[in-house]
N, C-alpha and C positions, 0 to 999 in steps of 0.2 A: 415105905415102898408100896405095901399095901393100898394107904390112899389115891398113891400117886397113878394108878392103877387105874382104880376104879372111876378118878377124875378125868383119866385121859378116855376111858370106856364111854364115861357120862358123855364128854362132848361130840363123841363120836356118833355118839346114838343120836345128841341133840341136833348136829348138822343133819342127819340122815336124810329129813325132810325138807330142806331148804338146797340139797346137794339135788337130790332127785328132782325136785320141782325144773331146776336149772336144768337136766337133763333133757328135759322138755322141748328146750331150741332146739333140737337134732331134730327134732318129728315134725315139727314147721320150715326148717331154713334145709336141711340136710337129710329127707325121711330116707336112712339108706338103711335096709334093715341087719346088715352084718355091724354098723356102726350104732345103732341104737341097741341091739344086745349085748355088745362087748362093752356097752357103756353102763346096762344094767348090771351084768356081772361085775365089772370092776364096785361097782356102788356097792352090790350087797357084799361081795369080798372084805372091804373096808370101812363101810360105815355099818352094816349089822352084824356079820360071819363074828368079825375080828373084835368088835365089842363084847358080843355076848361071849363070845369064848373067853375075853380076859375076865368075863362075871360071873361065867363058868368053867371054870377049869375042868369039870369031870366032862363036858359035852365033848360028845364022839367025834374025833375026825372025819369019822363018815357018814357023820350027820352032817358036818359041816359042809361037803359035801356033795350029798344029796340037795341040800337047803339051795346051793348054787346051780345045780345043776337045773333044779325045777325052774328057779327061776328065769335062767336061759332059754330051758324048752315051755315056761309060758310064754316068752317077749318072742320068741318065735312062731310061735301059735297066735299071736294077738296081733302082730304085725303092729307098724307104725298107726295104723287108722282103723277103724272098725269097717261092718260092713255095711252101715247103715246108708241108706241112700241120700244124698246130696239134697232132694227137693225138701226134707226137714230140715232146717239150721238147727233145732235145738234139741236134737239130737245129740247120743254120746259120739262124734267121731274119731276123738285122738283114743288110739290105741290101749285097751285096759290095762297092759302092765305099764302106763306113762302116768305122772302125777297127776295130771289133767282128766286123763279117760278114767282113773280109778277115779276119782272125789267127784267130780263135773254131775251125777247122778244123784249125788245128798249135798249141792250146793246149796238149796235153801233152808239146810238148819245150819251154815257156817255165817261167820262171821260178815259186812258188805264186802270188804279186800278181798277175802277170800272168794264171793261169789263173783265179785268182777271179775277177778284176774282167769278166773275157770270158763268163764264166757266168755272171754276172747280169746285165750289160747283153743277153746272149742271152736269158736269161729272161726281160726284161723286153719286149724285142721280142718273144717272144711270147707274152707277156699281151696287146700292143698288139694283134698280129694277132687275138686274139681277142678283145679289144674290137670291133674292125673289121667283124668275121663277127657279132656278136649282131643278129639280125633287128629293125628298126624297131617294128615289133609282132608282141604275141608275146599269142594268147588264153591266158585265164587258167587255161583248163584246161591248159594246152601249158606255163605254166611250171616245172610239177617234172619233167617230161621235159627241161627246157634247162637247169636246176641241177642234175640227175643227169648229165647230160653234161658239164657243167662243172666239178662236181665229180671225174667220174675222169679228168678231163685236169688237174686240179690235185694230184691225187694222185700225179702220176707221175714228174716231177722225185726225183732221193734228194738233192739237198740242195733246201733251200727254203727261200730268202733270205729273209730277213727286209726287206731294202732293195726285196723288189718288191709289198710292201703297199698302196702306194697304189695299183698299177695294181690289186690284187684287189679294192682297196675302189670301186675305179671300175666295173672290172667287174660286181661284184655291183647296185652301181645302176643300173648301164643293163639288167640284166636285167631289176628291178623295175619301173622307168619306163618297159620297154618291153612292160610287160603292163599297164601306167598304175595300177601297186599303188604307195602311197603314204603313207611314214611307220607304215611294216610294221614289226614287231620280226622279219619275217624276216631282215632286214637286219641287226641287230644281232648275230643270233642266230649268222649264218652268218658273219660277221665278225671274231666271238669263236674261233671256231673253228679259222678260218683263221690269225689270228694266234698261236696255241697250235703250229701246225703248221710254220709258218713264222717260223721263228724263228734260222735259221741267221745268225748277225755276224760281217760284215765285221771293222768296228769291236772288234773281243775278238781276230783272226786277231795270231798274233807270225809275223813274216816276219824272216827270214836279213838280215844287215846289210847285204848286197851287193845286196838288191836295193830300199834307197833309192835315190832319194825318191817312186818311183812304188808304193812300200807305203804310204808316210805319206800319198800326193792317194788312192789308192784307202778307206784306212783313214781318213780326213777325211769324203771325198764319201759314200760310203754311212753313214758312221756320223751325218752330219746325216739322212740319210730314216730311221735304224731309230731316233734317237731320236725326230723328232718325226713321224713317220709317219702320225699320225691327223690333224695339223693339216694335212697338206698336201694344196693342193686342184690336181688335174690336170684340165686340160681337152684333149682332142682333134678337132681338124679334120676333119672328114673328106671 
């Protein structure tokens, strides 16, 4: 019983990291921050609280906690995104209590999967944040001054993933819609463009044997957005 304990603790601890990482699509597809905290809570409740306490049986209940609670009121302190400003890309901007915005800062002593997948889930954060920032409306004389802007903060990245298409494709529409242009070949136009440019695959990257299986979920997961990238429709809360 004993064992069966500490095997069920072990695996819990083991997913811990691969559970949180996936927590991650909240903060690019759904950055809503009552849903990205009750999603960190849930995580540490069950993948660290509830292990370590069957590895400790003497740990206080009100450690346990306290342990939660902080974590709560960090993921609420740290919000979905940081506050770094959008004209860096390689900057940290997914959120520090997110898998991404904690590691994305010591990606270059990690393994290449590991540093890919931390650079596009960053890049994708900040697309979002700049989703986020596009003005409600935008006079129509003001819109090639806001696609000239947008354009040389998309320019800036030196790889440009091909997996963060859908947020460019979102982007570029809320630009349009927000100057209330409608069924523009601008849109197609600047679209074409962008996905010429941004074409960097996950999905095509060969990784070292040793750093299965989180080559083969990275090389999965993005290589479903870079192939069907046009079909998929993102919506965000704001």
């Amino acid at each position: 019983m004993k064992r069966l304990k500490y095997l069920f603790a072990g695996v819990f601890l083991f997913l811990s990291l691969p559970i949180w990482r996936l927590l991650d699509w909240a903060n690019v597809i759904f950055p809503i921050q009552f849903l990205i905290t009750s999603s960190l809570v849930l995580w540490s409740l069950f993948f660290v609280i509830l292990p370590l306490k069957l590895l400790i049986p003497k740990m206080n209940r009100w450690l346990c906690l306290l342990l939660i609670a902080c974590i709560g009121s960090l993921s609420i302190i740290a919000g979905p995104f940081t506050s770094q400003t959008t004209i860096e890309p390689t900057q940290t901007h997914c959120g520090r209590m997110s898998y991404a915005g904690f590691f994305y800062p010591i990606r270059e002593v990690l393994s290449n999967a590991h540093q890919d997948d931390l650079e596009v889930r960053n890049q994708m954060c900040w697309l979002v944040k700049m989703i986020t920032k596009v003005p409600s409306q935008i006079a129509g004389e003001d819109l090639a001054n806001h696609l000239n802007i947008m354009k040389s903060k998309l320019m800036k990245p030196t790889l440009k993933y091909r997996a963060t298409l859908p947020w460019i494709t979102f982007l570029l529409g809320k630009y349009l819609t927000s100057s209330e242009i409608k069924n523009s070949p601008l849109l197609v136009q600047n679209l074409g463009f962008w996905a010429q440019l941004y074409s960097e695959e996950i999905s095509a990257r060969k990784y070292a044997w040793y750093e299965w299986p989180h080559s083969s979920l990275v090389k999965f997961e993005y290589g479903l957005i870079e192939k069907n990238w046009e079909n998929i429709r993102i919506e965000f809360n704001q």
